[in-house]
N, C-alpha and C positions, 0 to 999 in steps of 0.2 A: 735934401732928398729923403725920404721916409724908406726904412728899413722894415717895412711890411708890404703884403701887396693889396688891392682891394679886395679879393677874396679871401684872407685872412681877418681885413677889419667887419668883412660883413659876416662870418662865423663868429667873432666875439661878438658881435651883436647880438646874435639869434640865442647864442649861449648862455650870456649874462640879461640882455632887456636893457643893458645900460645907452643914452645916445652915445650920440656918435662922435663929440668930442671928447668925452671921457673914453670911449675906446682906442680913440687916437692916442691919448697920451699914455692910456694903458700898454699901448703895443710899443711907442718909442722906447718907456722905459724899460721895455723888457727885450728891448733889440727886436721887435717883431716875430718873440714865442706866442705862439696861443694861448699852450697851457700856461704858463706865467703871466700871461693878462688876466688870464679870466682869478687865477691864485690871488692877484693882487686886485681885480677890482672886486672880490671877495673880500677882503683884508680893508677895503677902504668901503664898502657897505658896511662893515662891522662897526668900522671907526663912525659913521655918516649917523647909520641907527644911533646910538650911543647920543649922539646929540636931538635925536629928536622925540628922544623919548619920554622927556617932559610934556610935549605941546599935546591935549585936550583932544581927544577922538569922541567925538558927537553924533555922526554920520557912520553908517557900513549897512551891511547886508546878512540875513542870517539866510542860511543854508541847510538844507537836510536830504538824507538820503536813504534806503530802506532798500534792502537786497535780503539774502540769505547770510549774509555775515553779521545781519542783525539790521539796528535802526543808527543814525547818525544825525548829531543837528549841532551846528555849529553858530555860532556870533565873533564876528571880528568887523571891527570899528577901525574907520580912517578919521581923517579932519576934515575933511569937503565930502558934499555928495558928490562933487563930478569924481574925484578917484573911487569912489563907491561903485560908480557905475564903468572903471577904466578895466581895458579887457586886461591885463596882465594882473590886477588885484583881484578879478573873478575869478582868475585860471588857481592862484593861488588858495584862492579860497575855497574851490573845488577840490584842490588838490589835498587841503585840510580835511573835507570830508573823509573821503578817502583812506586818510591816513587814521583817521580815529574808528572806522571800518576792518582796517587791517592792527592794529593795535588793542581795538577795546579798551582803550581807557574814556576814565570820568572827571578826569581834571586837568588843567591846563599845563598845571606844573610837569605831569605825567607823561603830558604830550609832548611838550617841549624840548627836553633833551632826545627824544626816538627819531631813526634815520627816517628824513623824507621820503615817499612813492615820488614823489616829483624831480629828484636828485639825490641818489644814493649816496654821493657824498658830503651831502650835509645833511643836519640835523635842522631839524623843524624849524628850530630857531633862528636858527644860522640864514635858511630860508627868506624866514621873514623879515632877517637883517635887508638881504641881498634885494627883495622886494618891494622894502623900504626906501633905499637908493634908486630904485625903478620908477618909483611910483613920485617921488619925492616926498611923502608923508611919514609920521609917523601911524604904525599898523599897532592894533593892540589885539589879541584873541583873548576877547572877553569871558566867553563858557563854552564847555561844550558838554554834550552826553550823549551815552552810549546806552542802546535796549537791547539786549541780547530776544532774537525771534525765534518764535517755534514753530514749527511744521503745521503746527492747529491757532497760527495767528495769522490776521490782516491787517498790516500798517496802511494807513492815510496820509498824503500829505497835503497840506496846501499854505502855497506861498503868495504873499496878498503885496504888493506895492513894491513889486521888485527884491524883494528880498527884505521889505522894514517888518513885516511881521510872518510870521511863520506858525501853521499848526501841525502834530504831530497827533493822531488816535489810535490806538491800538484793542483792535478787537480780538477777544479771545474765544476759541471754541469753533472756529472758520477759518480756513483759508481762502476762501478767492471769495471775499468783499469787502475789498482793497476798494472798491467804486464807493463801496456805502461807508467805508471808512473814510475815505477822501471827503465825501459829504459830510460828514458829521466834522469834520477840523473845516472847511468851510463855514460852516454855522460856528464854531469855537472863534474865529477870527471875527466875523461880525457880533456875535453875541458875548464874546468875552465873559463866559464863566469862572467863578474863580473855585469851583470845589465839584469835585464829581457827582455828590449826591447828598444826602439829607445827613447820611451816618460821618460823612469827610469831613463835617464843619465844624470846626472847634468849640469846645463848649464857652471860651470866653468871648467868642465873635456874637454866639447866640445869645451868650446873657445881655449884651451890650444891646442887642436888637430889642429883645425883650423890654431892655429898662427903656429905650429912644419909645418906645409905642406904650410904653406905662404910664411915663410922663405927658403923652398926648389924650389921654381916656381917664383924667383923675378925676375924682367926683362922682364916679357913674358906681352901679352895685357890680358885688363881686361877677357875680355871675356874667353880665354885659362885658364887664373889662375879659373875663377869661375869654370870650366867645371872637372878642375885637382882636385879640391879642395873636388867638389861633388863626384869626380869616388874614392877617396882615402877615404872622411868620408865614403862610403858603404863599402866599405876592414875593415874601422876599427869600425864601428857595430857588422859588421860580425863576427870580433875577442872576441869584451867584451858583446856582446847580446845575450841571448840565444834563443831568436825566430829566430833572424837572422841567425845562424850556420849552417854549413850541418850538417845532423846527423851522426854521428860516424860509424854504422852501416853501412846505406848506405847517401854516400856523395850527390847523385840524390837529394833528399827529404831536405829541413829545419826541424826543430824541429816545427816549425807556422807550415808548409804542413804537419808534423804527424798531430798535433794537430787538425788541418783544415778534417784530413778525417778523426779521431776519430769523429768528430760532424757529418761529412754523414752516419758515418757509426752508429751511435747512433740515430742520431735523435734526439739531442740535442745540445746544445752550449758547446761545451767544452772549457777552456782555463788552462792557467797553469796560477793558483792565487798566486803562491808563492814557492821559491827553498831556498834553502840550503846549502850553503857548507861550511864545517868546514873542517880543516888540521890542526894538532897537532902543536901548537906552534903559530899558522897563525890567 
């Protein structure tokens, strides 16, 4: 006869996310305490983690979120996409937001030892043991970062395929066009920019382009090659810049010309200080 009652094993349930035959054996071994189950099936997600923390995380979801405590964008990877998509590895992944919200930090290492919002008596890590054993996967929290906001900023967000890629925009000089910021990281998710603007590109990225279009225009007089060379660097601005793009929406407009009538139409300087993009694995 079991020395717990049903209501007992369906509180360690709710407590821990463990099933229900590991609660079972949780609560015999502890004479059917609570608190001593949930202690011990802590102490056996630790041990659980610990072994699967070798196996290959491929799969997850990135995250972000944007309030007055600033901007948060997080990546944690499982091993399947069905636990990707399991509500108890969302909740925790939410719950990571969160915490990198209330912490402000910009590295993982940083985050890891600080007390959960999700359970004040564990730490982050400890967490993600305990979530690990729920989920039966190994969990990894691949990166995260934190933007501190200002009262004359608008954050954007958008999230493309369930959480496999994520954009972040932050426009400064405005407050409330969070709408035209959410736009412009829509276009950043399809359009995949990799440099803000003409002055962001490295100069060895450029010289490399320069020599790819020198070696295509050889033979021709100076003058023709400079002229080929100038009309092909604005094509490929165009591709890895994101002021320089058309917008997605309407190709008429660059994302500078949004940007440029946000400021008429404000009566301010707007610019986009800073984007974002994360894809899962990338």
């Amino acid at each position: 006869m079991s020395n717990f009652s049903m209501e007992t094993l369906k509180l360690l349930r709710q407590q821990t996310g463990v099933g229900l035959t590991k609660c079972k054996e949780a609560l015999a071994e502890c004479n059917g305490n609570l608190e001593e189950a949930v202690v011990h099936l802590r102490k056996l997600g630790l041990a659980s983690a610990s072994k699967k923390e070798h196996r290959e995380t491929k799969e997850g979801v990135i995250a972000a979120k944007s309030d007055a405590r600033g901007t948060a964008v997080v990546e944690v990877n499982v091993e399947t996409d069905f636990v990707a998509n399991n509500a108890v590895f969302r909740t925790f992944v939410d719950g990571l937001v969160e915490d990198v919200l209330n912490h402000k930090v910009n590295s993982v290492d940083a985050l890891l030892p600080l007390t959960s919002s999700q359970d004040a008596s564990l730490t982050i890590d400890e967490l993600r043991a305990v979530t690990m054993q729920t989920v039966g996967e190994n969990i990894r929290i691949s990166r995260i970062k934190y933007l501190p906001k200002t009262t004359e900023e608008s954050v954007g967000i958008y999230s493309h395929g369930n959480g496999k890629a994520v954009s972040v925009t932050v426009l400064s000089g405005v407050a409330d066009k969070e709408s035209l910021a959410k736009d412009i990281s829509m276009h950043i998710v399809a359009a995949q920019p990799l440099f803000l603007n003409k002055e962001s590109v490295p100069a060895d990225a450029l010289e490399r382009e320069k020599e790819v279009i020198s070696s295509q225009v050889q033979g021709k007089p100076q003058a023709v090659i400079d002229k080929i060379i100038s009309g092909k660097l604005g094509t490929f601005f165009q591709d890895v810049c994101l002021l320089e793009q058309a917008f997605i929406k309407n190709p008429d407009i660059t994302i500078q010309g949004l940007v440029d009538d946000a400021s008429k139409t404000s009566g301010n300087s707007v610019e986009v200080k800073e984007f974002i993009l994360w894809k899962i694995g990338a």
